[in-house]
Backbone as ProteinMPNN parsed JSONL, in Angstrom:
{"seq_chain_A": "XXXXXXXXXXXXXXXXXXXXXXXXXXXXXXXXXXXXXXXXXXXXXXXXXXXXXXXXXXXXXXXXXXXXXXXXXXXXXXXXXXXXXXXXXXXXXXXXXXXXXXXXXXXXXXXXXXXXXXXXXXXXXXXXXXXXXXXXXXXX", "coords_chain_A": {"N_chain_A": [[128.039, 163.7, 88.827], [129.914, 163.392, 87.369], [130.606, 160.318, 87.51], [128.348, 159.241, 86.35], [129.158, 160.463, 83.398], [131.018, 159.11, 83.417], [130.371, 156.488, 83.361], [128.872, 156.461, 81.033], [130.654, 156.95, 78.893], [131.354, 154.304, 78.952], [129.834, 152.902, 77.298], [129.434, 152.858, 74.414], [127.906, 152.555, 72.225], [125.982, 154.017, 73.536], [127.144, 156.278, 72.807], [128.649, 156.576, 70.466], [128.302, 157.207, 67.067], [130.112, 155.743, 65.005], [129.978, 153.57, 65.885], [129.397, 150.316, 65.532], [127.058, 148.998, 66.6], [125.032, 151.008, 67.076], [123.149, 152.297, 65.885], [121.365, 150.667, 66.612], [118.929, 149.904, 68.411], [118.211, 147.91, 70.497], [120.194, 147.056, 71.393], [121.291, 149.579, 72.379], [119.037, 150.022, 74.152], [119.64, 148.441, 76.056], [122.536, 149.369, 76.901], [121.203, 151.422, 78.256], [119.576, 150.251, 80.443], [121.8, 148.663, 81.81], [123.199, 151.031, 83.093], [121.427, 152.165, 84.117], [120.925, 150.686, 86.293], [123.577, 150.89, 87.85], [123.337, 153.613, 88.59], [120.917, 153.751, 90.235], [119.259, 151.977, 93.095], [117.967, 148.903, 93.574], [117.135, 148.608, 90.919], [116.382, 146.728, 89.598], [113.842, 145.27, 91.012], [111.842, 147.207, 90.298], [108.982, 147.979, 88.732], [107.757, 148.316, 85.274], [107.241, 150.03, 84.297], [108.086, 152.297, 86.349], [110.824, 151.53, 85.807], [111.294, 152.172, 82.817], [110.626, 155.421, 83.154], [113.079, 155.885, 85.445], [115.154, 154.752, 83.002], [114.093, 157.201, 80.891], [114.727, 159.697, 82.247], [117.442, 159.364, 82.972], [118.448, 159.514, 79.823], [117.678, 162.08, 79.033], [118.964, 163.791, 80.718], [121.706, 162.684, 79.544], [121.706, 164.214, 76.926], [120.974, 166.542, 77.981], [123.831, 167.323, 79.031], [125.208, 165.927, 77.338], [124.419, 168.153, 74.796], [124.671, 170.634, 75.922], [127.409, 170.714, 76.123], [128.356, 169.928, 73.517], [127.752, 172.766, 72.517], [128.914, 174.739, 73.936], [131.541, 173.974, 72.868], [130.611, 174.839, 70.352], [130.646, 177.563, 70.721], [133.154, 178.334, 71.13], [135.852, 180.42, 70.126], [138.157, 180.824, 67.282], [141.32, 181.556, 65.963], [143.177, 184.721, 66.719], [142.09, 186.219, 68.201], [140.585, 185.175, 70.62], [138.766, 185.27, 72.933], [139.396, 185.314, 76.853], [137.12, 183.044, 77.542], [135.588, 180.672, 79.938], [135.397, 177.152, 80.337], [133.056, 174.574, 79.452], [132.09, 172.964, 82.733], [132.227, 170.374, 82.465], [133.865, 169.885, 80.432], [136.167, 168.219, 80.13], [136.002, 165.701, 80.515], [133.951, 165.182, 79.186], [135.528, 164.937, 76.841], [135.58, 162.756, 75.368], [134.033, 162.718, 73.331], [134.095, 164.372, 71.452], [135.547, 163.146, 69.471], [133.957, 161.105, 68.497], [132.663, 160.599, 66.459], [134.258, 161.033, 64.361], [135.666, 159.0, 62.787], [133.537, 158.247, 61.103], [133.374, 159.323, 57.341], [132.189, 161.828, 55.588], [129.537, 162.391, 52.754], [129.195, 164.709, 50.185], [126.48, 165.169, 48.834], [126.147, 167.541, 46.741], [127.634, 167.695, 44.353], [126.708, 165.367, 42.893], [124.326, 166.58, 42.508], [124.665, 168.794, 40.797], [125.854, 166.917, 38.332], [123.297, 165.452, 37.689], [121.551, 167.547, 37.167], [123.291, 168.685, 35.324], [122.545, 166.576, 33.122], [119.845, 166.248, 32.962], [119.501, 168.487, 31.638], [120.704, 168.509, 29.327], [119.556, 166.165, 28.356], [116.821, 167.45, 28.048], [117.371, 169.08, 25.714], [118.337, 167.923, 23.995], [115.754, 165.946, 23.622], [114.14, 168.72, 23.072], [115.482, 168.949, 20.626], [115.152, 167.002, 19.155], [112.288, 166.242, 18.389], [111.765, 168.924, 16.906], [113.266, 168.356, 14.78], [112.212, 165.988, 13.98], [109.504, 166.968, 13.557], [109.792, 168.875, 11.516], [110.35, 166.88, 9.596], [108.391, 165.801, 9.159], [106.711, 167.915, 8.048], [107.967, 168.757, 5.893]], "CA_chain_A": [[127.884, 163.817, 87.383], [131.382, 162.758, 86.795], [130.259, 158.777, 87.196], [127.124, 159.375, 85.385], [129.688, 160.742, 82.581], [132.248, 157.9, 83.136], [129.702, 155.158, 82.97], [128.478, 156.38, 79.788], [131.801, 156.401, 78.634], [131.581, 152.75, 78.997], [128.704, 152.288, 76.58], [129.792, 153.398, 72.865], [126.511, 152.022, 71.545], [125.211, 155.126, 73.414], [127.254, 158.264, 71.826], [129.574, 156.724, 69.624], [128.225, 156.936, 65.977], [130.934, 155.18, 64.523], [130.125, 152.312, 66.691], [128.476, 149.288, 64.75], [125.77, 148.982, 67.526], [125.147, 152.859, 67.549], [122.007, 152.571, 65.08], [120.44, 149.659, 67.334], [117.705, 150.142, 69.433], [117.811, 147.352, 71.641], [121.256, 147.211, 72.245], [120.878, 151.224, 72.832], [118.284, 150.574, 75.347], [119.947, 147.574, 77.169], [123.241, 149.986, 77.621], [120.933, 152.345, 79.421], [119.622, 149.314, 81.581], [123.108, 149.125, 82.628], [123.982, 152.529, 83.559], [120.648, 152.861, 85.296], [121.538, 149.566, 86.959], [124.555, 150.89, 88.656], [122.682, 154.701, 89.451], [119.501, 153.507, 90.723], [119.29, 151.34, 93.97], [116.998, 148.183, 93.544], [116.052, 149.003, 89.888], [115.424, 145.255, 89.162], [112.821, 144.723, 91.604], [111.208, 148.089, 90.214], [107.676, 147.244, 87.777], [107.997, 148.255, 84.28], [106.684, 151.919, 84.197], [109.024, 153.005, 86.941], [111.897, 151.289, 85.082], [110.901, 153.721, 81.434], [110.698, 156.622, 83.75], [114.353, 156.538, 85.617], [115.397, 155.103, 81.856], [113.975, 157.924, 80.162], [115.32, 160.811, 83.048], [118.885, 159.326, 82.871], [118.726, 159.257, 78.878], [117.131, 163.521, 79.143], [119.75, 164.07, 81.411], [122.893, 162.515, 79.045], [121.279, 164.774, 76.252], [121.331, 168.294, 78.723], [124.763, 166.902, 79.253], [125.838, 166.202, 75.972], [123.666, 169.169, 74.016], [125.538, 172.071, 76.565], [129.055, 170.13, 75.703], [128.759, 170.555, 72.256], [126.883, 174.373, 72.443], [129.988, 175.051, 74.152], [132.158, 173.747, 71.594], [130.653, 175.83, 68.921], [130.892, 178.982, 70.876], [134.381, 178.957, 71.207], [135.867, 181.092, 68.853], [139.081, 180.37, 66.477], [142.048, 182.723, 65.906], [144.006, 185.18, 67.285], [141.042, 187.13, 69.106], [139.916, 184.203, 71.208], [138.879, 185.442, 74.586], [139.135, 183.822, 78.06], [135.953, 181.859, 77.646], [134.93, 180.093, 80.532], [135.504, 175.665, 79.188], [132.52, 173.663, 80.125], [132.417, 172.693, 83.461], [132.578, 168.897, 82.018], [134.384, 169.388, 79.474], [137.694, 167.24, 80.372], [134.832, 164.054, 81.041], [133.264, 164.699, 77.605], [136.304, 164.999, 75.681], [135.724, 161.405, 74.396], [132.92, 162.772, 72.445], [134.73, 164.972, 70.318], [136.315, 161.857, 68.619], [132.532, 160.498, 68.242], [132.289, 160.377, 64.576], [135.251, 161.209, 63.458], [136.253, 157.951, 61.918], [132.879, 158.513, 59.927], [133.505, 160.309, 56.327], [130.809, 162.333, 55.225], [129.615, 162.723, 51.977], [128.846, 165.813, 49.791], [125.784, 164.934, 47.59], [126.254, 168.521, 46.155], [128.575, 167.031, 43.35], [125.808, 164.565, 42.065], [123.214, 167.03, 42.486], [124.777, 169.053, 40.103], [125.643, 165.969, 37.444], [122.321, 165.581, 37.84], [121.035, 168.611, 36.938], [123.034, 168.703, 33.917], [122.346, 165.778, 32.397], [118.494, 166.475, 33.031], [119.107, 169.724, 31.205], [121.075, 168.39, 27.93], [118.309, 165.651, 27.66], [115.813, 168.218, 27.745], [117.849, 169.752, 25.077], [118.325, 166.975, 23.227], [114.586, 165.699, 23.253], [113.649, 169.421, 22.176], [115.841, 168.939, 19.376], [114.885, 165.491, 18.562], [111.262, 166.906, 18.38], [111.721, 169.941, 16.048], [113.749, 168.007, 13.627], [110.705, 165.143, 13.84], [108.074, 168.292, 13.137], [110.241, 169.275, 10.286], [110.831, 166.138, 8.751], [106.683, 165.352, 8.481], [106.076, 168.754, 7.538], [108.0, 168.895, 4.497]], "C_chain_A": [[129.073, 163.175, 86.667], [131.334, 161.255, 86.476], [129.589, 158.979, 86.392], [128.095, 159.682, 83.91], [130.43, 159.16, 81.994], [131.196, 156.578, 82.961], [128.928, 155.001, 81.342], [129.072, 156.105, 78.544], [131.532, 155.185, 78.376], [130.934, 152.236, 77.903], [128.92, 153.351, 75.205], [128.213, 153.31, 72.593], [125.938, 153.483, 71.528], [125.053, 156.512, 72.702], [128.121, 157.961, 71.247], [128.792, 156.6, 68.058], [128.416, 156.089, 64.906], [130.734, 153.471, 64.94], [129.005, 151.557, 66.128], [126.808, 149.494, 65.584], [125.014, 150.034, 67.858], [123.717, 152.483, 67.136], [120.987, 151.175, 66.244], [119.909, 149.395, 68.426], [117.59, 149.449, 70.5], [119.015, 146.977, 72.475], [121.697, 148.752, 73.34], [120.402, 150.978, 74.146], [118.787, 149.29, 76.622], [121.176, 148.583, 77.748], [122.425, 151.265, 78.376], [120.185, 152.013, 80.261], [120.582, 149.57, 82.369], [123.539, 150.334, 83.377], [122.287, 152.777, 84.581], [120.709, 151.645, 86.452], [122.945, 150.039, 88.37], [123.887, 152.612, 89.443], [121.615, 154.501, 90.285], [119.749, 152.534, 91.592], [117.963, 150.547, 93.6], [116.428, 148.514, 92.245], [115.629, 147.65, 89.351], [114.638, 145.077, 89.616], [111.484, 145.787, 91.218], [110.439, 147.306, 89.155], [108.422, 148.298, 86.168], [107.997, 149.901, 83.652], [107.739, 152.693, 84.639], [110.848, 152.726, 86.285], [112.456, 152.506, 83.971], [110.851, 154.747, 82.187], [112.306, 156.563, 84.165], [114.562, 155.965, 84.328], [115.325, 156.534, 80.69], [114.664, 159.156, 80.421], [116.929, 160.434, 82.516], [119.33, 159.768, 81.047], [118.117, 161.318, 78.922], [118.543, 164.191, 79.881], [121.354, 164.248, 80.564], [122.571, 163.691, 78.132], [121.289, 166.203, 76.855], [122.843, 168.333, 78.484], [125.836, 167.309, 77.843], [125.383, 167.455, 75.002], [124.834, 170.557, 74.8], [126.825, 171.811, 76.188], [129.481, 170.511, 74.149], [128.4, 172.349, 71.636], [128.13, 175.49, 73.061], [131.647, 175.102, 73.776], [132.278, 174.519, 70.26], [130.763, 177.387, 68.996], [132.408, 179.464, 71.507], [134.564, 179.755, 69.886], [137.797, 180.707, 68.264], [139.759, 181.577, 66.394], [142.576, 183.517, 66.558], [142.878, 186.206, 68.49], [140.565, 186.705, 69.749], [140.162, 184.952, 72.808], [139.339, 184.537, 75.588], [137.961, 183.739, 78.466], [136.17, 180.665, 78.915], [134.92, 177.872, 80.035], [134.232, 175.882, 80.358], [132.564, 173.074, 81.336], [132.663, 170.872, 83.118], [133.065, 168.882, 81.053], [135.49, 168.791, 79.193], [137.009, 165.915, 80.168], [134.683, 163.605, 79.646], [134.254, 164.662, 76.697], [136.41, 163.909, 74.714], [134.801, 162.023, 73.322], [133.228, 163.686, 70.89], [134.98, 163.885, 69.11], [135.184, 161.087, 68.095], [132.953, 159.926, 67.018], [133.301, 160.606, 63.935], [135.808, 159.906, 62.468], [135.143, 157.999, 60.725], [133.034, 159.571, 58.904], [132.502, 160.696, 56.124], [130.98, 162.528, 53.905], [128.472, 163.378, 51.486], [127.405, 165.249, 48.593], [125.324, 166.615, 45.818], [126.891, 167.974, 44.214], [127.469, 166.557, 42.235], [124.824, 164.939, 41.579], [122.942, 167.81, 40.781], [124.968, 167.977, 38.347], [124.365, 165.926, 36.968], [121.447, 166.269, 36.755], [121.26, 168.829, 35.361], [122.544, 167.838, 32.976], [120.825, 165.809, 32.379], [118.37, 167.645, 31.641], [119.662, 169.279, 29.751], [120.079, 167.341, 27.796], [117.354, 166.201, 27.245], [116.028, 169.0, 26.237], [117.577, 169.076, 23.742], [116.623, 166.606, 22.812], [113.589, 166.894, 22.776], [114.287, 169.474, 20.737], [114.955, 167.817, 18.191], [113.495, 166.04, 18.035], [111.023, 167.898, 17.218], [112.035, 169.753, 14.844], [112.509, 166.608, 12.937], [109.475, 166.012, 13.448], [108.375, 168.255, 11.74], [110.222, 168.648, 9.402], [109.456, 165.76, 8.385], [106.338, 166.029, 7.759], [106.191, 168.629, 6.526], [108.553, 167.672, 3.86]], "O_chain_A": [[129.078, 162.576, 85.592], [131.854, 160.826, 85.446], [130.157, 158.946, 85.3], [127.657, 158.925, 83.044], [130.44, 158.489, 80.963], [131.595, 155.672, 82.229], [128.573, 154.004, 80.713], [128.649, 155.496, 77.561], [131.465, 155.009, 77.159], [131.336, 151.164, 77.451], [128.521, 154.515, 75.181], [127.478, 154.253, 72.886], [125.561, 154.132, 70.552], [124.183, 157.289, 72.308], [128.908, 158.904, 71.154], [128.689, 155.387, 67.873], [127.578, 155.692, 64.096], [131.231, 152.479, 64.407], [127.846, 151.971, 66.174], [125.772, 150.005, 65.159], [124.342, 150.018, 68.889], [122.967, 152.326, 68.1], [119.759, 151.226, 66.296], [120.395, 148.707, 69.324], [117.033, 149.931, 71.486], [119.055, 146.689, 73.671], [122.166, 148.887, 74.471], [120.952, 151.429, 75.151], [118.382, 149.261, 77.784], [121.095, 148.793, 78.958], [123.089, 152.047, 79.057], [119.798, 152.88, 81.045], [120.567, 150.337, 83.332], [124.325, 150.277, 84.323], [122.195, 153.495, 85.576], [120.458, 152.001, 87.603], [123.08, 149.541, 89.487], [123.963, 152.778, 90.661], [121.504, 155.329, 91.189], [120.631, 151.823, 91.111], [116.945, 151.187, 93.337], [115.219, 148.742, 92.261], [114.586, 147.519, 88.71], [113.942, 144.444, 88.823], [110.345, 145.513, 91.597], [110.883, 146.265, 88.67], [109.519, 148.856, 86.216], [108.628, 150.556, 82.822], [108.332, 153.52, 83.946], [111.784, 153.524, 86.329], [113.382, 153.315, 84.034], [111.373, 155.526, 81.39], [113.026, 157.138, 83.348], [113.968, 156.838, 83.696], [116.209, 156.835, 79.888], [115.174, 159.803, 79.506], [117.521, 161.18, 81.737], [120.427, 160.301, 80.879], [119.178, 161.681, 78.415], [119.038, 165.188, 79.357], [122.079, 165.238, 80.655], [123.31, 164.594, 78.523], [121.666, 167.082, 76.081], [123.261, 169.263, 77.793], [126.621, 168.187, 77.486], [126.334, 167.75, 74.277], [125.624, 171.233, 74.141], [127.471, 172.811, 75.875], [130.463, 171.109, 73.709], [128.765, 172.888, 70.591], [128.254, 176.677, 72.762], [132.569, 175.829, 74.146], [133.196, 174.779, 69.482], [130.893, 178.216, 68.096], [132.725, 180.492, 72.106], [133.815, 179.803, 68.911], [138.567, 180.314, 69.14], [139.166, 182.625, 66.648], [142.58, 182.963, 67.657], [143.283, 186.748, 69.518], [139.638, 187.435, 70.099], [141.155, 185.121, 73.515], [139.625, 183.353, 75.415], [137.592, 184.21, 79.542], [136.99, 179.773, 78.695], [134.084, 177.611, 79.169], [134.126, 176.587, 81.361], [133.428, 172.213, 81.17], [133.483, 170.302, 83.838], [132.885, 167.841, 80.42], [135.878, 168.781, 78.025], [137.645, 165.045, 79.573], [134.957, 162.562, 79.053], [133.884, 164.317, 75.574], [137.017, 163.919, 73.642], [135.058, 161.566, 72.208], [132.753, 163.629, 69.756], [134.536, 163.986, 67.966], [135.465, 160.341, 67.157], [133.525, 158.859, 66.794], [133.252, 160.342, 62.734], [136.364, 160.145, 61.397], [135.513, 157.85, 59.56], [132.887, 160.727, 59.301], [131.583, 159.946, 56.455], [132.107, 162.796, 53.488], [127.302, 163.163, 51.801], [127.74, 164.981, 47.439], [124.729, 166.666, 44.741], [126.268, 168.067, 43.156], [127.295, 167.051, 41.121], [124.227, 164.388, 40.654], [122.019, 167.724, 39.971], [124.301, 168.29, 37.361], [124.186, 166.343, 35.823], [120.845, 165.77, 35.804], [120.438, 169.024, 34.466], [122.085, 168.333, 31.947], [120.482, 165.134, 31.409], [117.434, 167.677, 30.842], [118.973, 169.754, 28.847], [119.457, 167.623, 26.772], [116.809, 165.796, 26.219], [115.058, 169.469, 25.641], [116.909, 169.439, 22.774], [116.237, 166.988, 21.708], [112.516, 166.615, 22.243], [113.682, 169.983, 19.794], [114.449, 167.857, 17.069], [113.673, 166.386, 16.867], [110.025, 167.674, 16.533], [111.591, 170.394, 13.891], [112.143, 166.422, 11.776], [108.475, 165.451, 12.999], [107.625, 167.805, 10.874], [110.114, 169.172, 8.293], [109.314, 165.366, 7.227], [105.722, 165.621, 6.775], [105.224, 168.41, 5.796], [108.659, 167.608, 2.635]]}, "name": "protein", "num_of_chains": 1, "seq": "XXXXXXXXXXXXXXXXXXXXXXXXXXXXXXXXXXXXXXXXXXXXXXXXXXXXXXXXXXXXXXXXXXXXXXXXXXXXXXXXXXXXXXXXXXXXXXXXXXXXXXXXXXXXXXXXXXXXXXXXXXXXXXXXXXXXXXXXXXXX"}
């Protein structure tokens, strides 16, 4: 499991986020050519089916892999009450993954939502005004 880790390592595309090539599908699926290239004995001479099958196992597999790594991550606990928890048995391997995304900022659309919101609500305000004073001004 430790190669299988370290070869994945090798291939950002696959779990780095941050990594230009992350979002792209065919570079995606050529780095998990590669990696089944070096696990699999004779996978070039294999037909096309059996190819998408060990492809798909090895790519189910990184995902058990990576999914328990981070599930184990979130059940540590913070602070002065932190038991002795048990690490991941891979979790020295995966430690690249931590760093994943970090160079990506995230942003809050909370902020805009609210802008938003008000400026919806003083137009509304506004166009009932606009309205009442337009009633008024026909009436009399």
């Amino acid at each position: 499991m430790e190669l299988f880790i370290g070869e994945v390592n090798l291939h950002p595309e696959v779990w780095n986020i941050a990594d230009n090539t992350y979002h792209n599908r065919t570079k995606k699926r050529g780095a998990w050519v590669e990696i089944c290239r070096v696990f699999c004995e004779g996978f070039d001479e294999k037909d096309e089916r059996k190819k998408n099958d060990i492809c798909t196992s090895c790519i189910k597999k990184w995902r058990n892999v990576k999914d328990n790594f981070k599930k184990s991550l979130n059940k540590t606990k913070s602070g002065h009450a932190v038991g002795s928890r048990r690490k991941y048995i891979y979790a020295r391997q995966l430690s690249f993954l931590q760093t994943a995304g970090a160079a990506t900022e995230t942003q809050s659309n909370f902020y805009n939502n609210e802008i938003k919101e008000e400026t919806s609500i003083a137009n509304k305000k506004t166009n009932t005004t606009d309205g009442i004073v337009t009633y008024l001004t026909k009436r009399f």
